[in-house]
N, C-alpha and C positions, 0 to 999 in steps of 0.2 A: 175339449178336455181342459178343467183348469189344471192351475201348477200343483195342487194336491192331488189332482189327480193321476199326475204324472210320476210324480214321487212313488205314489204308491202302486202302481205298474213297475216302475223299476225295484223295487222292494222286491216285488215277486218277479221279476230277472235276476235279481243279484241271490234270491236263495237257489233257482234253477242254476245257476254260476255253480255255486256252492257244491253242485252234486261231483263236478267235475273235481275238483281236488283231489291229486293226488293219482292221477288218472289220465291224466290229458300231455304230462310233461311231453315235448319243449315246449308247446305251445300254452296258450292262456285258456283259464277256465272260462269261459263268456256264457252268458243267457240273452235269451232274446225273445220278448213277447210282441206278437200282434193284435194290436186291438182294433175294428172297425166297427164304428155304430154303437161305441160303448161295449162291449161284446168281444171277448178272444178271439181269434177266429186260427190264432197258431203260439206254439210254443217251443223252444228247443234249448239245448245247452250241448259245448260242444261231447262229441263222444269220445270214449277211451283210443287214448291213443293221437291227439287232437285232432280228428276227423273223422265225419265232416262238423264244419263247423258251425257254432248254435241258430245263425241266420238261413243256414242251408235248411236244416231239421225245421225248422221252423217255418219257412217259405213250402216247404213238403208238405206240411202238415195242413198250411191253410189253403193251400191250390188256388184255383181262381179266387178265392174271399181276401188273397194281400192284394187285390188293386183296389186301390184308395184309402190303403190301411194306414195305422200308426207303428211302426216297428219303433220298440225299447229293446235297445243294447247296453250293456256293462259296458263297454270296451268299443273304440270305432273301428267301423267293420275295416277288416283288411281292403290293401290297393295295390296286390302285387300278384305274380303269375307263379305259384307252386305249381301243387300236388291236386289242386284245383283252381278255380278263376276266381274274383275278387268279389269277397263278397258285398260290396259299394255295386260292384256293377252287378252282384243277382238282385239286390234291390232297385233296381233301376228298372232292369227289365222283369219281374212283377207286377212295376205299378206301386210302387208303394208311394203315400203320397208326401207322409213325414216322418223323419226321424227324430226319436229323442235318445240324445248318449250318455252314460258317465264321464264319460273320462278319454282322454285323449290317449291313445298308442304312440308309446317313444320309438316304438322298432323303426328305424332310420327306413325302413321299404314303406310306410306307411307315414307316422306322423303328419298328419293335418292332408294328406291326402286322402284319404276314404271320404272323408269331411265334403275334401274338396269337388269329388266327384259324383257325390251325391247333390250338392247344391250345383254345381253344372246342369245339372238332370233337370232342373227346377224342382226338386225336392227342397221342403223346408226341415232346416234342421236348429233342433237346440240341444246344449252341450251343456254340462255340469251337474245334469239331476242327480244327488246324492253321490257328488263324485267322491266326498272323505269316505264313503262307504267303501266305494269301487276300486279305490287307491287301496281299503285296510285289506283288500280281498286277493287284488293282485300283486300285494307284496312280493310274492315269492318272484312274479315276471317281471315286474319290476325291478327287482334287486340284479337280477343275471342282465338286462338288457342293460343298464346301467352302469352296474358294477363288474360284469362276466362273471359275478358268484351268486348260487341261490340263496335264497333265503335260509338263513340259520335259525333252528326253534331248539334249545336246550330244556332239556325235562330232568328236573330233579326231583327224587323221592327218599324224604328227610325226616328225622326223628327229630325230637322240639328240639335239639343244639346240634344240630346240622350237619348228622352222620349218613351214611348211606349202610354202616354193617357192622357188625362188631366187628372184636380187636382180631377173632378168628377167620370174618371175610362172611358171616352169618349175616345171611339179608332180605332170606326169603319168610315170610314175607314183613317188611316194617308200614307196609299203608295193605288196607282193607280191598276185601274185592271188586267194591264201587269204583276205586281209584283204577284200579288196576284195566277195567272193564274202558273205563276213561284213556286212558293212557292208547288201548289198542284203536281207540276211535280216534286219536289222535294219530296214529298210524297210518291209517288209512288216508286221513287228508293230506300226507306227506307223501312227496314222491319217492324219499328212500330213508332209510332208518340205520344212523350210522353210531358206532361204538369205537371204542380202542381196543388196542391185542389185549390186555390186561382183563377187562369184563370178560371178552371173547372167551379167553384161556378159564378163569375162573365160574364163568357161570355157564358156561357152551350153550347159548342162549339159539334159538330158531329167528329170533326177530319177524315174526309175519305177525298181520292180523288174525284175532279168533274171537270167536264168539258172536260173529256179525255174518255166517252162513256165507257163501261164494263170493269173492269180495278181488279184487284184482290189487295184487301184493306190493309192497313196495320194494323197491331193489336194498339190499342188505348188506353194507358197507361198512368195513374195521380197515379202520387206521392201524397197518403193520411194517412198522420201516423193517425189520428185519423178515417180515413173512413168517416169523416164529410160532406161526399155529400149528395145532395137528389135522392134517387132510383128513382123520376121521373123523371129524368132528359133525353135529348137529350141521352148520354150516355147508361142510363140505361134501356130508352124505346127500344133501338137497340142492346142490348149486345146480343143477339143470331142471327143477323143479321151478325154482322162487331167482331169479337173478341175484347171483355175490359177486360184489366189486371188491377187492384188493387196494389199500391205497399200502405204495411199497415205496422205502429209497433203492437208492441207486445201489447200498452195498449187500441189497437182499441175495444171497446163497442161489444158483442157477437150479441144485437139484429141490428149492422149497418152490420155487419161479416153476419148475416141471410137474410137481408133486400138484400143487395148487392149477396148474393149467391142466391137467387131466380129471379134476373136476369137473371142469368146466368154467371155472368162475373168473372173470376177467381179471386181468393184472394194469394199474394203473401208477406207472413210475411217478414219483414226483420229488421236488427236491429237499434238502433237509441238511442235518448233520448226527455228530455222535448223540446231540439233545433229544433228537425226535423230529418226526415231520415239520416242515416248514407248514405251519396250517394256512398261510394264505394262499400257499400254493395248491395245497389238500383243494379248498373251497372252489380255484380258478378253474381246475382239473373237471370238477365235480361240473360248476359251471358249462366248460366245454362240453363235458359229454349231453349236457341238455339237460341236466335238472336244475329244476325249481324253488322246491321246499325240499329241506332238508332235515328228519328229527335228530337229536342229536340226545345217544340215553348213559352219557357217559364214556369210560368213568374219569376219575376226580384227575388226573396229569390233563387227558385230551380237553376236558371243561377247563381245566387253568388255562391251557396255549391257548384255545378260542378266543376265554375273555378278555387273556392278554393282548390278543391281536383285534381286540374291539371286531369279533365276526358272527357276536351272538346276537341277532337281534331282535328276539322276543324269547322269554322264559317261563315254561308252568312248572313252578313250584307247589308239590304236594309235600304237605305236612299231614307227620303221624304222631298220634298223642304219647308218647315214649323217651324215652331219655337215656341213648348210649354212653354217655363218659367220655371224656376226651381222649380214653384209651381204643374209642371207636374208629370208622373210617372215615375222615373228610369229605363232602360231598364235594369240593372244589381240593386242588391240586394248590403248592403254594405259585403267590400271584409276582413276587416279590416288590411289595409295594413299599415307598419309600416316605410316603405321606397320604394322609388320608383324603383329599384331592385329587388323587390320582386312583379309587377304585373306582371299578365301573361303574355306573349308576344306570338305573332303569327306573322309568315311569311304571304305578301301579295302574292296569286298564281294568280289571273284576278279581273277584275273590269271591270265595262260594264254599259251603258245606260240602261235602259229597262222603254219605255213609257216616263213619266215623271220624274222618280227615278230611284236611281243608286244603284247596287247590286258589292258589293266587298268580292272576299273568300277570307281565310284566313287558313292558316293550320299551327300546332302545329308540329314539326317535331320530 
């Protein structure tokens, strides 16, 4: 196999990667192909839930055809003893005869061991095929194994001078149903879809995916320091359906802490003050419990603390072709900047049509 060819075997590992988002949390979305004799002979990515994982599905699929294979992994195979064995040593005992990887695993139980254990084996290995790809994929496990917080992706949905509603709180709808349709596939590749009590209260929003038929939900998380919601709410009628997380302070009411746990819906304290949530505590929390990617759909106070606290680190901005006044709602909370130096800045990575409105990412590097 030459090096293009090897590229473009992991190209198609890292979109089998892809399927796992949002799906797999705490673990890493991975892909993994077999190739012997020019020829697939196995394929996998890990499953919902992270397991088993993409090497395993994969090793299943090709049976006796991985001895003297090529396995392409996103991610180096784990070296540590879970919920199953490592998957360095199911490749071993395969047969497999080389491995090519992305990217190196920081998780402190692996890092440069799986590597290491496969080149013990006398397996040949090469490392870095399309790693900036592998890196832009596993941002979100990356950022929690790193940092202890997942990935933050902020979704703003803007009228051309950068409102989210009118002066009355009117918002449905300011971008088209293509956007919209976007926005829920964007859901999906998130492990949980989080708002403030303020959206919560005014729009009693369901936060799941729709329009994409059986689809495995993301957990549904408002930022409430006081717990000031109503238990009957969209939310609340469904929290044993769809997972709702509570992010609460310390001086939340014990009978809204009861009202809210007979939901069903978890209660996760963190710390703060009379301001509002501390949000780098909100992310750490988030973090611990094992998520990943996080969407983040407002509104404009909980977006100001994020960007304040530098914790956004990629943004789709959707633009609608409209013009609310600046008697409108802000799409961002004030940041209280004191020179212009100090706002946030984000790299432009695509920008695209969709329908009638235009959606531009943005990532924080």
């Amino acid at each position: 196999m030459t090096a293009e060819d090897d590229r473009h075997v992991m190209a198609h590992a890292l979109g089998l990667a892809r399927r796992g988002l949002g799906r797999v949390w705490p673990n890493p979305a991975v892909g993994c192909v077999l190739v012997k004799d020019g020829r697939i002979v196995g394929r996998g990515f890990t499953q919902p839930g992270g397991r088993p994982h993409a090497e395993t599905v994969a090793l299943a699929g090709a049976g006796d055809a991985a001895r003297g294979a090529t396995a392409y992994v996103t991610l180096e195979p784990c070296a540590h003893h879970g919920q199953t064995p490592p998957c360095a040593e199911a490749l071993v005992a395969a047969g497999i005869a080389r491995v090519v990887g992305a990217l190196q695993d920081p998780d402190p139980r692996v890092a440069g061991r799986g590597y290491a254990i496969l080149r013990g084996a006398g397996i040949a290995v090469s490392e870095g095929v399309l790693e900036p790809e592998a890196r832009a994929l596993q941002r979100g496990f990356l950022t929690r194994v790193s940092q202890g917080r997942p990935m933050l992706t902020l979704k703003l949905a803007t009228s051309l001078d950068g409102r989210i509603a009118t002066a009355s709180g009117e918002s449905r709808w300011i971008t088209g149903p293509e956007a919209r349709a976007r926005v829920h596939a964007m859901r999906a590749s998130h492990d949980a879809v989080l708002v403030g009590a303020g959206t919560a209260r005014a729009d009693d929003p369901s936060l799941t995916v729709r329009g994409f038929g059986p689809v495995a939900q993301p957990v549904r998380i408002v930022a409430a320091r006081r717990l000031d919601l109503p238990v009957d709410s969209v939310l609340g009628r469904t929290a044993r359906e769809v997972p709702v997380w509570l992010l609460h302070g310390a001086a939340a009411p014990e009978d809204a802490r009861a009202g809210w746990t007979t939901t069903g819906a978890r209660l996760i304290e963190v710390a703060g003050s009379d301001d509002g949530l501390d949000p780098a505590a909100m992310m750490q929390a988030l973090g611990e419990a094992g998520l990943t990617r996080v969407f983040c759909e407002g509104g404009g106070q909980l977006t100001a603390s994020l960007l304040r606290a530098g914790l956004v680190d990629e943004i789709a901005l959707f633009g609608a072709g409209l013009a609310l006044g600046a008697d409108g709602r802000a799409a961002v909370g004030p940041l209280g900047l004191g020179a212009l130096a100090d706002a946030p800045r984000y790299r432009l990575t695509g920008c695209q049509v969709i329908g009638p409105d235009t959606l531009s990412l943005w990532s924080r590097d």
